[in-house]
C-alpha positions in Angstrom: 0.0 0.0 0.0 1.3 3.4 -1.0 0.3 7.4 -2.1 -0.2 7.1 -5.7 0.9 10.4 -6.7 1.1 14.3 -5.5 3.7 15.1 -3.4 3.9 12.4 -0.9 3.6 9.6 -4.5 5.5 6.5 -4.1 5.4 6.6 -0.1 4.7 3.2 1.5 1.6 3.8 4.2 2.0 1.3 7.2 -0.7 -0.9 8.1 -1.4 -2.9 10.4 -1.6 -6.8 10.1 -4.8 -9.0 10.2 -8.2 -8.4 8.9 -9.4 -5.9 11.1 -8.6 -3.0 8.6 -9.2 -3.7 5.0 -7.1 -1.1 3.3 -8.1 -0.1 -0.1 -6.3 -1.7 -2.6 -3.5 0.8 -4.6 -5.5 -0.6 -8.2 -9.1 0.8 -6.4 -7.6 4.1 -5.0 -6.2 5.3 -8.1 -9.1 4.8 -10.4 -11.1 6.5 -7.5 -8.9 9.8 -7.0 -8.4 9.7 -11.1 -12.1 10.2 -11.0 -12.0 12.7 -8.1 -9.0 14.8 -9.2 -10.4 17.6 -10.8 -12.4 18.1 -7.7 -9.5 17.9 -4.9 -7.1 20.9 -5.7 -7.8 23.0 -2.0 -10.8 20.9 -0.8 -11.9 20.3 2.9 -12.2 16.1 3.0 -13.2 13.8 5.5 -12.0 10.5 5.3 -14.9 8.7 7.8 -13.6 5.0 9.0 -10.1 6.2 8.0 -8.6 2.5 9.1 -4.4 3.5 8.0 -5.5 7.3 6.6 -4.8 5.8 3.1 -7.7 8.1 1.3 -7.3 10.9 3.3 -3.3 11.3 2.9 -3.9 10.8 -1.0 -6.1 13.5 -1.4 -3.7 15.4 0.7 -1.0 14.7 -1.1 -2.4 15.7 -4.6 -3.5 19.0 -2.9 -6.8 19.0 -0.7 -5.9 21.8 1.9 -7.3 20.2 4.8 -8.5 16.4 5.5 -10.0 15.9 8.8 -9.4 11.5 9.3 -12.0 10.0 11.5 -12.1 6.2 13.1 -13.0 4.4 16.7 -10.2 2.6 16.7 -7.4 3.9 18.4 -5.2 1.7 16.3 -6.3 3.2 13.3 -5.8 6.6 14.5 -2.4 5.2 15.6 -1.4 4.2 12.5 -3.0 7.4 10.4 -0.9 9.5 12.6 2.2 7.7 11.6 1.4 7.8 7.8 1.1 11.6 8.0 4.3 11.9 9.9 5.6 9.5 7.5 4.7 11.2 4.2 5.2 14.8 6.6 0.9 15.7 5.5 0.6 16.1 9.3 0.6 20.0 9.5 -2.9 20.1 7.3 -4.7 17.3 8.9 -6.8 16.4 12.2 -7.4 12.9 13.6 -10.7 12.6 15.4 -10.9 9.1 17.5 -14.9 8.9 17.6 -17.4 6.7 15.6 -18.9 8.2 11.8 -22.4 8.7 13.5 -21.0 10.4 16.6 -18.3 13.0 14.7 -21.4 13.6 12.0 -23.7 14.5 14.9 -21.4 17.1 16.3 -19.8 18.6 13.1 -20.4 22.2 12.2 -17.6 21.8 9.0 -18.8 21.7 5.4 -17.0 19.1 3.6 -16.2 19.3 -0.7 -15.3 15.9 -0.3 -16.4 12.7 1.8 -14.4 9.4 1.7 -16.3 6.3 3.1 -14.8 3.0 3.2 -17.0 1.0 6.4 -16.4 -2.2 7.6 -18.4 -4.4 4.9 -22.1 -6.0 5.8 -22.2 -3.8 8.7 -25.1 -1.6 7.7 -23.0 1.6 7.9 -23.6 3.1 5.0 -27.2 3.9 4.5 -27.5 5.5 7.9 -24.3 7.6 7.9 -25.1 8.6 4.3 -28.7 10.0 6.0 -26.4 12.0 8.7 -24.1 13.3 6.3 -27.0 14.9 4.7 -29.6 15.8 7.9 -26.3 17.3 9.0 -25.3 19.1 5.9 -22.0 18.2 6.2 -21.3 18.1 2.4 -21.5 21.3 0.5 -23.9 21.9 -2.3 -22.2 20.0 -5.3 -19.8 17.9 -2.8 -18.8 14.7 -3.7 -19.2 11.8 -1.8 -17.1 8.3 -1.8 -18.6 5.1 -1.0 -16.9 2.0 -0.6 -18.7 -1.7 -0.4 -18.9 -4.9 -1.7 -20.2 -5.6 -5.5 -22.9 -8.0 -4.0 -24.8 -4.9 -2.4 -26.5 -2.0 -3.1 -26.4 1.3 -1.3 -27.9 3.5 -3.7 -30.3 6.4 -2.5 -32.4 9.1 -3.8 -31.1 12.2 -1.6 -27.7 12.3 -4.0 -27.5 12.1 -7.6 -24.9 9.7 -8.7 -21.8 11.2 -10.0 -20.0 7.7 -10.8 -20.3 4.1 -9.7 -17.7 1.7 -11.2 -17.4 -2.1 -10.3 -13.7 -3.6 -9.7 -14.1 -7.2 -9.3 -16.0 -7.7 -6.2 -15.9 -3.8 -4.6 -18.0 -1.1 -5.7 -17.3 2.4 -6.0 -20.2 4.6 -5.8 -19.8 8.5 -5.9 -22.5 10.5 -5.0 -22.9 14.3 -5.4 -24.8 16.5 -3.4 -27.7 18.1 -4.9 -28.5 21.8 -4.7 -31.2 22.7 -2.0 -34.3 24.0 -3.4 
């Protein structure tokens, strides 16, 4: 696992071992932010269930201006922190050790980009997708990331799909939010 490109490309991201973080793979993250880069340049993004910090730190590293990396798991947050001391992205990012609901519920920051990569058959996504708009925490024409397996289907009528592409047995589906009336 590494940064694909931007000024922290080629850097290897540690990550722990096991299955209890499920990393996106580097084949996944660069179609994704090939989709999403004409959209990053100085964004605010939140990379919810951040697991190593691996979305986040690309986006910073191709030139979001701030990326705000929220998880529960103090191991993830351990090991996010030492990916953006590693690839020296630490001065324009903020680790939050809290779940997706709870952060949502008491976040006042509009986002231009949200990256959400759950643990799979959990039933995460519907629900925080539902907070992330009751809470308006994407702006008006945001873009928003979702991660899951191929076998499901998370798709809802609040966003308009930007892009959903298959690869193998993930799914990418990007939502964007739509303007208020």
């Amino acid at each position: 696992m590494r940064v694909i490109s931007g000024q922290a490309g080629g850097f290897a991201l540690f990550s722990p071992k096991g299955k209890n973080v499920r990393p996106t793979s580097d084949m996944v993250k660069e179609a994704v932010f090939n989709m999403l880069s004409p959209h990053i340049d100085g964004a605010a993004f939140l990379d919810l269930f951040c697991g190593t910090g691996a979305a986040g730190i690309e986006a910073l590293s191709r030139g979001a201006k701030r990326a705000v990396f929220v998880d529960n798991s103090k191991d993830s947050i351990t090991f996010t922190e030492k990916n953006l001391q590693h690839t020296k992205l630490m001065p324009n990012a903020e680790l939050v050790l809290k779940s997706a609901t709870e952060f949502l519920k008491g976040n006042k920051e509009k986002f231009d980009i949200i990256f959400m990569d759950p643990p799979y058959s959990k039933g995460f996504i519907i629900p925080v997708l539902e907070l992330i708009k009751s809470t308006g925490a994407l702006k008006e024409g945001g873009l928003c990331v979702t991660e899951y397996p191929a076998s499901e289907n998370h798709e809802v009528s609040f966003f308009e799909v930007y892009k959903n592409k298959r690869y193998g047995r993930i799914k990418v589906l990007i939502y964007r939010a739509l303007r208020e009336n």
